[in-house]
Steps between C-alpha positions, in 0.01 A plus 500: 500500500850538631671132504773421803755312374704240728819500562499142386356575171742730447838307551352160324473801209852650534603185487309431157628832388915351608447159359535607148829708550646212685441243217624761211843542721515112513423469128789787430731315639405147351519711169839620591620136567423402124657761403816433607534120565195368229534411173305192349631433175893622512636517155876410492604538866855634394638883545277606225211422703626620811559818340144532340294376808728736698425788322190436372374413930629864585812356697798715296495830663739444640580136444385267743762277574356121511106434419356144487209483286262132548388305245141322568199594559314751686319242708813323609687755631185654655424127658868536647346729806222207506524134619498392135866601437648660792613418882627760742843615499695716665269778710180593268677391182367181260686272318423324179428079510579471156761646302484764231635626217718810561768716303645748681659846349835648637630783470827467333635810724644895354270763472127504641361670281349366135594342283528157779660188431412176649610191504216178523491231717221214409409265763246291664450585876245508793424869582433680848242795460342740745106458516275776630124433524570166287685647220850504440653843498915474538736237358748394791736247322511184249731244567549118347236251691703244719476155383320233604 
């Protein structure tokens, strides 16, 4: 028995077949996010730990010049390209209702190759993120909440 198959059928499954790679690029680029800008439980927050988490995330060949790395949780900054903790701003990019904590790592300038120095910067600041799909995937900027 020879089965026609229509056209229909077919795109509903290339479709099935896409979905998957689309989510896994999403979800790459989520990961890459927390690598660079997460960290939950900083230890220190001086040059030492600039220079660990800089190294240690992949971002010292060659040195990258300023990194901000968030402290909270996952759900927060996630809930940043939600309702929950987030408004529009600026084109497609989210800002933060609530304030984080943040310590930022600069490069203290010379060569750009290992060994880097930074220098650490602690501070408590709303954040603007990227969101793709619902998840954040770039860190715009930080800067000190106005007051009220």
């Amino acid at each position: 028995m020879v089965m026609v198959l229509s056209p229909l059928f077919l795109v509903f499954m290339l479709g099935l077949g896409l979905t998957p790679l689309t989510l896994a690029q999403d979800d790459g680029r989520y990961r890459h996010f927390l690598t660079q800008h997460y960290d939950a439980r900083p230890f220190g927050r001086d040059r030492r730990y600039c220079e660990t988490m800089m190294k240690r995330r992949g971002m010292t060949s060659p040195c990258k010049d300023t990194n901000t790395f968030v402290h909270g949780t996952k759900n927060d900054i996630k809930a940043i390209c939600e309702e929950r903790n987030g408004t529009p701003y600026r084109g497609n990019l989210r800002i933060s209702k609530s304030p984080f904590q943040i310590t930022i790592c600069k490069h203290k300038g010379g060569s750009p190759r290992p060994p880097c120095q930074y220098s650490a910067t602690e501070a408590y600041r709303v954040i603007v993120v990227g969101c793709e799909n619902g998840w954040p995937t770039h860190l715009e900027e930080s800067f000190i909440p106005p007051s009220k």
